[in-house]
N, C-alpha and C positions, 0 to 999 in steps of 0.2 A: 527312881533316879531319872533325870531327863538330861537332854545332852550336855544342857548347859552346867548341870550337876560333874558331868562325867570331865569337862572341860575342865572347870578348879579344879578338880584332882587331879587330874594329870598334868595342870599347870605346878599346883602344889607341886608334886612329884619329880618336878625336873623334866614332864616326858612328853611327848606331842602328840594329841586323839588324831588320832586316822580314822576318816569316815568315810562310808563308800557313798556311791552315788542314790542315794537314799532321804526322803524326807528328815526336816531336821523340825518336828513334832514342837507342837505349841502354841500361846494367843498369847495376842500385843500387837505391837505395832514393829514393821522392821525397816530401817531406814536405811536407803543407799545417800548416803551423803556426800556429793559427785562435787570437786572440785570444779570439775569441765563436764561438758558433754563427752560422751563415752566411755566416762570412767563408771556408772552402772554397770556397761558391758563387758567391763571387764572384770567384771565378779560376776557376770551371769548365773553362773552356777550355784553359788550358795543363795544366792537372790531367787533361784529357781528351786531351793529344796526349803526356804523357809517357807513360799506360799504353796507347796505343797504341803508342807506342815501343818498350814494354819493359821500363818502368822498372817497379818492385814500388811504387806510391803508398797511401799510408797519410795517414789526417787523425787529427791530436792538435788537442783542443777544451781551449784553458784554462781557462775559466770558463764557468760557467752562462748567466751576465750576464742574471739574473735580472728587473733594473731596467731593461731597455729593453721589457719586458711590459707592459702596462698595467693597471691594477685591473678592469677592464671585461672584458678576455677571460677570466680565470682566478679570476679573484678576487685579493684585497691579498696573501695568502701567499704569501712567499719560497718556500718551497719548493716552491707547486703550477705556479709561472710557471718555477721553474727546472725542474722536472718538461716544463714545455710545449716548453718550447727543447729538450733531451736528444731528447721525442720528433722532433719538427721537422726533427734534424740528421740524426735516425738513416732519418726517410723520403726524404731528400733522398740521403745515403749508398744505399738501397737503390736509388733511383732511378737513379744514378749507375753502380752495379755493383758497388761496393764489398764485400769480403768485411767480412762482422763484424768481425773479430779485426782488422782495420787500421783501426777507427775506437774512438779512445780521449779518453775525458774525462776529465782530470786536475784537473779541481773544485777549483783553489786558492782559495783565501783573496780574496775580495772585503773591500773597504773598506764602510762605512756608505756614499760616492760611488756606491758601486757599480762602481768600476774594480778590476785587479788592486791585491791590498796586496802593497807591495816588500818581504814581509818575509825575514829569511835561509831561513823553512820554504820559503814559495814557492818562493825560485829554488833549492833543495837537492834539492827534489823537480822542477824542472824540468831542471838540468843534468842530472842523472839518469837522466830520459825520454831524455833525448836522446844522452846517453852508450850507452844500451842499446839504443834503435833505431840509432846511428848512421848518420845520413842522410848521401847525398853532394850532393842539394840540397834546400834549402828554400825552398816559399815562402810569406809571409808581408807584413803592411802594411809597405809603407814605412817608415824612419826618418824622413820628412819626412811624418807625419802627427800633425793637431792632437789624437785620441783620444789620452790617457794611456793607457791600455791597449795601445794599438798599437803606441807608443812605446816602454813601456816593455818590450812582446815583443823587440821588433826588438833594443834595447840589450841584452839579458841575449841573445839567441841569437847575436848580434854576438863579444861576452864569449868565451860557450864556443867558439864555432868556432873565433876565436884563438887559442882555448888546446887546443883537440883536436889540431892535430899531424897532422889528414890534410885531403887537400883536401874544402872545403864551398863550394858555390857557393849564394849566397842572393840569391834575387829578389824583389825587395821590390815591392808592387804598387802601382799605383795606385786610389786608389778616391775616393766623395766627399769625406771630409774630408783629401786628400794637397795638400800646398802646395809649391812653388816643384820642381816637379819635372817634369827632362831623363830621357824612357828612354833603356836602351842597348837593349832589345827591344822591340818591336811584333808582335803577334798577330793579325794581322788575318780577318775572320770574316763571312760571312754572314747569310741573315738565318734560313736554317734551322737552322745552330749560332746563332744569337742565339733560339730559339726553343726549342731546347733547354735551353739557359743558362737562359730564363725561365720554364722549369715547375722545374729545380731551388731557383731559387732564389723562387719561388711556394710552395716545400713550407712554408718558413718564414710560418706563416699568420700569428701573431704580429706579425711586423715588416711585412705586408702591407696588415694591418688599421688598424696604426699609422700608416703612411706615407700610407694611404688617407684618415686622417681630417687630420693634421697637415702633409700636403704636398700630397694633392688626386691622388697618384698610386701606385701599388700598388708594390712594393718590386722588384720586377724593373723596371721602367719607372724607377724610379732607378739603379737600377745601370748596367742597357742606355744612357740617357740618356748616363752618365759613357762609355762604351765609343764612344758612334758621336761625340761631341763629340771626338774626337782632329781637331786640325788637319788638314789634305788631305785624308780618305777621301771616297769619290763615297759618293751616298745610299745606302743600304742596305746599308752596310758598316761595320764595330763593328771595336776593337779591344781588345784587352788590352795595357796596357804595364806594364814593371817596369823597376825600378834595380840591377843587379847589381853584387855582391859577390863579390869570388872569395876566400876564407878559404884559407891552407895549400897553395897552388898555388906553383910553383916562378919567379920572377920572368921 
């Protein structure tokens, strides 16, 4: 039985796999399917035990998300705050261990909002991407998350898996803005992978600087926050949880 064995049945079952901080064993391909830049980092952790598994992980960035910048770091232009993110992801990627060639921005179409625009270019070039990487998991925010953007990832990768015809398991995460959400996985982590997790996601200086002024706490210290607030864990223990999806698997 392999995890992902052990995951449907405890899905079946009603019950949520608890996994320690431990490779999660296997070949394929595993894709961070990142709304914005730093949303890899904040699944670092399962991103960090599937390529310790085995798995080939690759992160695809849809948007710049230029508008979570602020005028103060970079100045007002779009293009030098989407410039700051690109670089950001890609020091957070080296950091991580990432080969070049598996970290991809696919720069669609933002709204004047600043979220993805649903237009037919966007998800033409998104089914796309993902027809030619063909992933056998992905992971990505939640369906149960109030960003439009997150939302609207999750329903268009929802879409293609359906319709791809082989198996896709999608594990949809939790993070701050996820509502009314039961995992079927728990990742449970210390405080030296909870340390590691927080210089990744500290590359993002941008959203540190922002979080610093407008929350009073540095952007890892938000994320970490969401992680160790999981009901039961003893102090100094974090998790990551997600909602899976099995796409194309055999009933």
């Amino acid at each position: 039985m392999t995890w992902i064995d052990d995951l449907r049945a405890a899905q079946r079952a009603g019950r949520c796999l608890h996994w320690p901080d431990a490779p999660l064993a296997g070949a394929g391909r595993a894709l961070a399917l990142a709304p914005h830049p730093d949303d890899p980092d904040a699944v670092g952790v399962v991103l960090r035990l599937l390529a310790q598994g085995g798995w080939q992980v690759h992160w695809t960035v849809l948007t710049s998300s230029w508008s979570g910048v602020e005028d103060g770091f970079v100045g007002p232009d779009p293009v030098a705050k989407a410039a700051a993110r690109w670089q950001e992801q890609r020091a957070s990627a080296r950091l991580f261990g990432l080969p070049d060639d598996r970290l991809v921005f696919l720069d669609l179409d933002e709204g004047v909002d600043g979220h993805l625009a649903p237009t037919a270019a966007n998800r033409a070039r998104y089914n796309a991407h993902l027809a030619a990487l063909a992933p056998d998991v992905v992971v990505l925010p939640s369906r149960a998350d109030t960003n439009p953007t997150h939302a609207l990832n999750y329903a268009w990768c929802a879409d293609w898996a359906a319709a791809w015809g082989r198996p896709v398991l999608a594990l949809g995460n939790e993070d701050p803005k996820t509502t009314a959400f039961t995992p079927d996985l728990q990742l449970t982590f210390g405080e030296t992978t909870a340390a590691w997790k927080g210089a990744q996601l500290e590359c993002h200086v941008s959203q540190s600087v922002r979080n610093q002024r407008t929350r009073h706490m540095t952007f890892a210290d938000r994320i970490l926050r969401v992680n160790a607030a999981v009901p039961g864990l003893p102090p100094g223990t974090y998790a990551e949880r997600f909602q899976a999806e099995f796409f194309g698997y055999p009933a």
